[in-house]
N, C-alpha and C positions, 0 to 999 in steps of 0.2 A: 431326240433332243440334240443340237447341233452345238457347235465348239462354242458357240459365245455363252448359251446358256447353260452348258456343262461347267464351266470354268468361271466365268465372268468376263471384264472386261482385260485385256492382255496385257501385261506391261511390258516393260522393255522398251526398246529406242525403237519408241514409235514415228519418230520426228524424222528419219531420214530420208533425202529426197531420192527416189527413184530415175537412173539416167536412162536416155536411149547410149546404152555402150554393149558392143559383143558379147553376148554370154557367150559362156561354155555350155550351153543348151542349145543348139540351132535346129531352128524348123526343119523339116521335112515335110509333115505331116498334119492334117487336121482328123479330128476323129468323126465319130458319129454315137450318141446314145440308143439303143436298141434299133441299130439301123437305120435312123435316120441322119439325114447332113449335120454334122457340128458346124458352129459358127470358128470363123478365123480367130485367134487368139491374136489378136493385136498388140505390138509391142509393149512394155511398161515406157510409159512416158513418152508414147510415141502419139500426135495428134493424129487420127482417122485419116488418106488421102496424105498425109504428108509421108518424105520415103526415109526407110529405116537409114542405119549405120550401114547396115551389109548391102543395103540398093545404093547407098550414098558410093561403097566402095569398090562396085561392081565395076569388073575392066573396062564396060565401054562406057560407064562413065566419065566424061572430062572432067581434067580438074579437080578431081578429088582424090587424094592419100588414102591410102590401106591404112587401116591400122594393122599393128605388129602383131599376128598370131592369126588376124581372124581368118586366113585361110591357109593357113601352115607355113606363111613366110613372113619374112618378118625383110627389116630393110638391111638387113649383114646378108641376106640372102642373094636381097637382090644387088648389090654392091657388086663391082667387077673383080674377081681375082687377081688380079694387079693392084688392086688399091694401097697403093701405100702408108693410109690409113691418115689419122690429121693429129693436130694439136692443138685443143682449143685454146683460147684467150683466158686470159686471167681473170676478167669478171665473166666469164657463160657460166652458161646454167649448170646446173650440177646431169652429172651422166651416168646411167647406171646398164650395166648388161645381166640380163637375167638369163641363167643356164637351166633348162628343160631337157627330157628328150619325153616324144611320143611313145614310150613303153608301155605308159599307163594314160589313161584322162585324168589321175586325177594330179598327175607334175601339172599339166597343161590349165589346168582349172586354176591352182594356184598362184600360176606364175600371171594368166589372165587375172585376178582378182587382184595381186601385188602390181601388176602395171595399172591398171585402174584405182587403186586407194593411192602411187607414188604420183599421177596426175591429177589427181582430188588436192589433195595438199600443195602439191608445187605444179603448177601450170606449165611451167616452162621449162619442166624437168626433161632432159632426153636420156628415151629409154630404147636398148636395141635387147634383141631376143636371139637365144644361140641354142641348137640343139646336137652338142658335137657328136652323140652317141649316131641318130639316125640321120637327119638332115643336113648336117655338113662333114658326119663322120666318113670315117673310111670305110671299102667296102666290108671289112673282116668286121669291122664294130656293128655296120646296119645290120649284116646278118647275123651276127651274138645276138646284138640287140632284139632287134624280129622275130627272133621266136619267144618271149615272154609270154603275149598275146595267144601263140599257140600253144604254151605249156598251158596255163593258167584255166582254160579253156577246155582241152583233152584229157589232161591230166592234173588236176589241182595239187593230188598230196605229193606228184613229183616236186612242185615247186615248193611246198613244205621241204621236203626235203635239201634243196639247195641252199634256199633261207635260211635256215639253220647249220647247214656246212659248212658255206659261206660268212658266217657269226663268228667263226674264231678268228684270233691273231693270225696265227699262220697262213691261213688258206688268204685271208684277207689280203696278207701282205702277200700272196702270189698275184690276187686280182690287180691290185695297185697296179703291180709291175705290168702285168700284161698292158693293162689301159693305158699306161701313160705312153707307151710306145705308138699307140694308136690315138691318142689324145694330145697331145702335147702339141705337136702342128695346127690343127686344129684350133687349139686355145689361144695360140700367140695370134694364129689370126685374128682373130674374133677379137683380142684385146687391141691389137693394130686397128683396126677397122672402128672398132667405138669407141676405144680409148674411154674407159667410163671412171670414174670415181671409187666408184663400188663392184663387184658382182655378187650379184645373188643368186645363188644354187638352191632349187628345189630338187634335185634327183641324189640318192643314195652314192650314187655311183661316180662323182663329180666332182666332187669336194676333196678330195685328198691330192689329186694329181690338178686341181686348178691351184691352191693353197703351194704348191711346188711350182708352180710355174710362174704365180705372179712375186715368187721367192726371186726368182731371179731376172724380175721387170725393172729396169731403169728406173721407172718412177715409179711409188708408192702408191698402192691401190688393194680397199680394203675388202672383205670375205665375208659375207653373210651367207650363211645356213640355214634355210629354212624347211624345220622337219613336218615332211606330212602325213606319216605315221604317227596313229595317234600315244598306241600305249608300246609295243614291242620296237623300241628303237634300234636299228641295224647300227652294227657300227661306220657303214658306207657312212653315216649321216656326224658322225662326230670326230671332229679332223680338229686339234689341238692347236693347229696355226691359224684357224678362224678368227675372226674378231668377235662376232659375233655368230649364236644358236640361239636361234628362237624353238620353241618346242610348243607342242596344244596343249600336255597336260600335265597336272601332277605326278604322275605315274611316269610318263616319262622326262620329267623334270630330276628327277630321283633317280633314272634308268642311271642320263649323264652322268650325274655326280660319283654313280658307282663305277663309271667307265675315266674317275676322274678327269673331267671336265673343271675346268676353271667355273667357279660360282657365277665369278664378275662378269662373263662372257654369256651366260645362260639366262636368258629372256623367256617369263612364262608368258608368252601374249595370246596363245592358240591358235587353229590352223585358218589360216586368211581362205576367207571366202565370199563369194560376189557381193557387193555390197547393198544390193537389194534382197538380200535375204533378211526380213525381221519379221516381228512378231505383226501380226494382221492391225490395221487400227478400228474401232469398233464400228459394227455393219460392213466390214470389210469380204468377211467369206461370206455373205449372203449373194453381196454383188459380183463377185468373182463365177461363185457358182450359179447363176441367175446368166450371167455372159455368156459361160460356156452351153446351156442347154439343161443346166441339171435341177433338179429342187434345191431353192435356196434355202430350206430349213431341215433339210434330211441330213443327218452324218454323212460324212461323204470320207471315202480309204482311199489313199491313193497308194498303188500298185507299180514298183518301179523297178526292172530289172538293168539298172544302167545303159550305157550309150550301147551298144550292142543288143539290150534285151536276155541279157542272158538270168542266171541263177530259177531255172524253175519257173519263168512267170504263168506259162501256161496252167498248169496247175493249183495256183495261187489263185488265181483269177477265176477261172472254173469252182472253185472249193468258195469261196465269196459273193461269188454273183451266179452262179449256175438256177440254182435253188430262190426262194423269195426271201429277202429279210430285211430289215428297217434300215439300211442304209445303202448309201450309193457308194460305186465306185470307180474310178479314173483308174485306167492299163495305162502305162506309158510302157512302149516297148522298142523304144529304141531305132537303131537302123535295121532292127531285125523284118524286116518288109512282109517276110511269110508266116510269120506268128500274127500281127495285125490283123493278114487279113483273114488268117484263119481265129479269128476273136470276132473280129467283123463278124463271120459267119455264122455265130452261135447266138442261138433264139435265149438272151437271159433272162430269166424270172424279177430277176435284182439290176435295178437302171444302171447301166455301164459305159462308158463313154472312153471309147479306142482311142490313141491318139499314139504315132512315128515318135520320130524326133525330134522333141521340141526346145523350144527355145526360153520361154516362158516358165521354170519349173520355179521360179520367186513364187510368181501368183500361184501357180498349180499347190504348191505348199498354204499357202497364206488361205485358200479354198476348203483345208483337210482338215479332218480331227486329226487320223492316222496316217504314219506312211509305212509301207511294207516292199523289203528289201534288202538285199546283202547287206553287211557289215562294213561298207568301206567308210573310210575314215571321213570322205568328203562329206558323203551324202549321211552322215551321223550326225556331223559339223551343219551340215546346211536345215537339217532338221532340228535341232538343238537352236539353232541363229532364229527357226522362226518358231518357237516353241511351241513343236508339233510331235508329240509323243511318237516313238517308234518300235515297230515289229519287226526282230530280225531273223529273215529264214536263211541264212548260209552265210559263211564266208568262207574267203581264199587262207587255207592254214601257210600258216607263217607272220606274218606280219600282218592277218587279220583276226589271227585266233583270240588277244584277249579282247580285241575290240568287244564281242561279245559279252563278255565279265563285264568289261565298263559297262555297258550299256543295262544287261540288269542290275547289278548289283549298285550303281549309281538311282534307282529306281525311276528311268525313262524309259523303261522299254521292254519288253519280252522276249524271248528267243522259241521260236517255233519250226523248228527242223522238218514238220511234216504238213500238209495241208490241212489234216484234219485236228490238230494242233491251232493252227493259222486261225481257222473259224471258231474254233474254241475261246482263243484270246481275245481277239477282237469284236464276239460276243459278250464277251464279260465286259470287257472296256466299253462299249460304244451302246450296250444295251442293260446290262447289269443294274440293279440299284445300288449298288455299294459296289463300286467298280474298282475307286482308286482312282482314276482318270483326271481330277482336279489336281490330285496333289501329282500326280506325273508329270504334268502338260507346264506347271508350275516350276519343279525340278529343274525341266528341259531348259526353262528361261535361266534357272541360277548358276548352271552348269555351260552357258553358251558364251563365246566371245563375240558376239556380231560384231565388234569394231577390231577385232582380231588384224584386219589387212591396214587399217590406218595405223594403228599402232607401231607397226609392221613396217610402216613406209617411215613417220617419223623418225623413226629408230636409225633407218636406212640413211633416210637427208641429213644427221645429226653425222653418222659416221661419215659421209659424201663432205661434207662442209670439214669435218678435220682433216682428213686426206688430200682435199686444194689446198686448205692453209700449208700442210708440210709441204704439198709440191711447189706452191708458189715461194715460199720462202728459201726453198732449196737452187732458185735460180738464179 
């Protein structure tokens, strides 16, 4: 029995338009169902024959502008080191600079989904993108930086470990000191060069030495926070000169307040995410899964070891589809090239359909009963946005360990540490008569912000529009 007739018809903000704009998903990769060719996964909103955002922004295209992030530079990047930076006019548009760094996808995710909800709302907003840690940092910061990816990877519970060392005041206030000696340059440029309104920090790490520096900017320019952990809030992320923290959830709505946090300053809006994340509109996964190659009335799991492929997928995938059973399932595995094709290679019993890295994971959701995969707080958010129950086999201890608690104890989802776990759960859900699976799938919708990133940008243009008024009047 497949999602619509498990559930019913979906609610939630079924109404919004899908853009052709950059995900944080980009192709690689088409798959194949038990070895045969899949079909190309064509843009959401993109017309057959007409060329995407990323062919529109392709170097040898003339005359066309990059958008800011989609291939890791943004336009502070390309800016000449000399720039003396400018000063807009009294009536332009409002200006916002967003602080990232490449440590993780999911700063990257967010800050793409806040530059896409702040040009939804205001068109003629200008927005620049700054990554002082890696891509404008110094070399001692890129290489701090650069090894997260390899702890988190090698060694998970080291990085538990630091997570939690790194949590008190004191050690905290050693990090500060170190960063701002490596940061501080950095930041003044970036605020020369976009002279923006606002900035907005999604990284942990960012926030306290930018909150110090725009302390001592000639003109008044406000501090937005936005945390993208969901429940274990670091205190990187809560810097008392902010104007503004936004946070995803009750849990750590509460964190703040125990870390006293100003009330007035603490926005529960949730963690901003692509804005084609929603709940399917009805005959929606029939056609989605019909497109890709698969049964459009079989359950269908989708299998997701994020942009790398990592957490286990092989065995996931194997323990699901190896064997025959009543549903299908979609591997996404990432830019992991040698696990694909070693999936490729396996004779499944159960229809399975390979696929790189993709771009498309809106629809690849909107297609699913289930999705099966680490614990990060994005891909919980983006599954919750299109209310699709989920399986969670790992996460990264520290600042993913109670993601897990939310997620059962909120009743979306299950935690299965083992493969033979994995098939057990999703047996019961996808095949059971008394599953549970209506009222999960339900839950996910009540529990989700899909407008999380508008909210998000309003919020931003409301403090952007008081920070001209004072500047302009101040002249």
């Amino acid at each position: 029995m497949d999602r619509e007739a498990r559930r019913g018809a979906p609610g939630g903000r079924t109404e919004q338009v899908e853009r052709a704009h950059p995900s944080s998903h980009e192709t690689c990769f088409v798959g194949s169902v038990k070895g045969t060719p899949g079909p190309a996964l064509p843009r959401s909103g993109q017309v057959p024959g007409e060329e995407s955002a990323v062919q529109a922004a392709a170097p040898g295209n003339p005359g066309r502008r990059q958008p800011p992030g989609l291939r890791g530079e943004s336009p502070l990047q390309a800016a000449a080191p000399g720039n003396p930076g400018r000063r807009h006019p009294p009536g332009r548009s409002p200006a916002v600079l967003i602080l990232f760094s490449d440590t993780g996808g999911g700063h990257r995710a967010a800050a793409r989904a806040l530059d896409e909800a702040l040009r939804t709302v205001e068109p003629e907003i200008e927005i620049a993108w700054a990554d002082p840690l890696i891509r404008q940092g110094s070399a001692i910061a890129r290489r701090i930086s650069s090894l997260y990816p390899t702890i988190i990877k090698r060694s998970p519970p080291t990085w538990g470990a630091i997570f939690h060392a790194s949590n008190t005041a004191p050690s905290f206030a050693a990090i500060v000191a170190a960063l701002r000696s490596q940061l501080v340059g950095v930041l003044q440029q970036q605020l020369r060069l976009a002279d923006p309104d606002v900035v907005i920090s999604v990284h942990p790490l960012l926030n306290h030495v930018t909150a110090a520096v725009l302390q001592r900017e000639s003109r008044a320019r406000g501090l937005m926070t936005v945390v993208t952990d969901l429940i274990d809030v670091h205190r990187g992320w809560l810097c008392r000169r902010a104007d503004l923290i936004v946070v995803p959830t009750q849990q750590a709505y509460r964190a703040a307040l125990r870390r006293r946090m100003l009330s007035e300053r603490l926005r529960l809006f949730g963690l901003p995410v692509d804005l084609r994340f929603r709940p399917p509109m009805p005959g929606e996964p029939a056609v989605v899964r019909r497109r890709l190659g698969l049964d459009a009335q079989r359950s269908t799991v989708l299998v997701a070891g994020g942009g790398e492929g990592s957490g286990s997928l092989w065995d996931q995938v194997l323990a699901l589809a190896l064997e025959p059973h009543p549903w299908q399932v979609i591997a996404v595995c990432g830019r992991n090239d040698r696990l694909r094709d070693r999936l490729l290679g396996v004779q499944f019993q159960t229809p399975t359909l390979v696929l790189g890295f993709v771009q498309d994971m809106p629809e690849l959701l909107r297609a699913c009963d289930l999705v099966v995969g680490k614990a990060g707080p994005g891909a919980i958010a983006e599954a919750l946005a299109t209310g699709v129950p989920l399986v969670l086999t790992s996460y990264l201890p520290g600042q993913e360990r109670s993601n897990v608690s939310y997620v059962v104890e909120s009743g979306v989802g299950r935690y299965t540490p083992s493969p033979d776990r994995l098939l057990r759960a999703v047996d019961e859900l996808l095949a059971g008569s008394d599953s549970g699976y209506p009222a999960m799938a339900a839950r996910a919708l009540e529990l989700a912000h899909p407008g999380a990133a508008l909210h998000i940008a309003s919020a931003c243009l409301a403090l952007a529009a008081g920070y001209r008024a004072t500047s302009h009047a101040s002249r």
